[in-house]
C-alpha positions as CSV (number, residue, x, y, z in Angstrom):
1,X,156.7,30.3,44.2
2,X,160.0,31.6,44.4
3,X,161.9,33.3,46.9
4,X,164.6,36.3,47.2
5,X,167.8,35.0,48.6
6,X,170.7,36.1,50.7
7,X,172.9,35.9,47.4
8,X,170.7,36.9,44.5
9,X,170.8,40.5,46.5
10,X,173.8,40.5,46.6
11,X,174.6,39.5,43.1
12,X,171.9,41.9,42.0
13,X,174.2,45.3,44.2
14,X,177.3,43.7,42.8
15,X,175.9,44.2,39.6
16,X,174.4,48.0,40.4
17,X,177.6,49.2,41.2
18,X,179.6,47.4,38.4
19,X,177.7,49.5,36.0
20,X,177.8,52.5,38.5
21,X,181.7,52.4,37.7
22,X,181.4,51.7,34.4
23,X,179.8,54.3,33.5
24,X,181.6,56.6,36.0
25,X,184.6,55.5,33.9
26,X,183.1,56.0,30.4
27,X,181.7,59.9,31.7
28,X,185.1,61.1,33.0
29,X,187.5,59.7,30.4
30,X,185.5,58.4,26.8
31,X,183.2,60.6,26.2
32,X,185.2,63.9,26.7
33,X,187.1,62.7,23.9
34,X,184.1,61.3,21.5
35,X,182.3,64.4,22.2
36,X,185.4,67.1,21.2
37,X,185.7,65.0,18.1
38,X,182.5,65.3,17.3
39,X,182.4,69.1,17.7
40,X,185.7,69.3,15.6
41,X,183.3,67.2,12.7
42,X,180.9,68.9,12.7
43,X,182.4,72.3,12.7
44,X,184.8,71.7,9.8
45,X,187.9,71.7,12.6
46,X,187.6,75.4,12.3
47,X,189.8,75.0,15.6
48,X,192.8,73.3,14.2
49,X,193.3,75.7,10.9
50,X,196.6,77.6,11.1
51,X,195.8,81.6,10.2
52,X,196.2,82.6,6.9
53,X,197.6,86.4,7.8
54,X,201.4,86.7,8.5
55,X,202.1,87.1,12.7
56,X,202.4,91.2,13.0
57,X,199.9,92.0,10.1
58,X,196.5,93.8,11.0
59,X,193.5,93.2,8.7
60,X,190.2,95.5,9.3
61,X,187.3,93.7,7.6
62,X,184.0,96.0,7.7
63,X,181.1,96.3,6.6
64,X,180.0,99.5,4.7
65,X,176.9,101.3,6.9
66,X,174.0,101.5,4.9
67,X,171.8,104.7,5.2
68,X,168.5,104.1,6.6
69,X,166.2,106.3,4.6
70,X,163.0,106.9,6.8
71,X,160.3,108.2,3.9
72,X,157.4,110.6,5.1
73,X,154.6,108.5,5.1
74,X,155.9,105.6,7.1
75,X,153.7,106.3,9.9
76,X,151.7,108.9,12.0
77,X,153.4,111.0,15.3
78,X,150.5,111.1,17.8
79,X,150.8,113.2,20.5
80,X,150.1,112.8,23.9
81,X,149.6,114.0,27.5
82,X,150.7,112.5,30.4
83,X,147.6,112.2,32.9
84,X,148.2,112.4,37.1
């Protein structure tokens, strides 16, 4: 039978914390950067187009309203009293 020693605990917390601060390391400064280049991927770098209008030019985009047409059998007006 085996038994724990003095120095395989301590190897074995040595070892916890090394990969504690590894991956504190790889959290704070590589995957920041892996993680805005894969937003930039996968939106088409949207972000990093230059405009296509001139600086000072205004452009109103919108969409014509379209007329809701409400026929007269759509449904039935019931009405009601309010009970105290």
């Amino acid at each position: 039978m085996q038994e724990a020693s003095f120095m395989g605990l301590i190897r074995t917390l040595v070892i916890i914390i090394a990969i504690y601060y590894v991956l504190k390391f790889f959290m704070k400064y590589i995957a920041p950067v892996l993680l805005v280049k894969y937003v930039q991927k996968k939106t088409g770098q949207q972000y990093t187009e230059e405009p296509k209008t001139k600086e000072g030019t205004t452009t109103i985009d919108k969409k014509p309203q379209e007329k809701n047409i409400v026929g007269d059998n759509v449904g039935e007006y019931v009405d009601y009293e309010e009970v105290d």
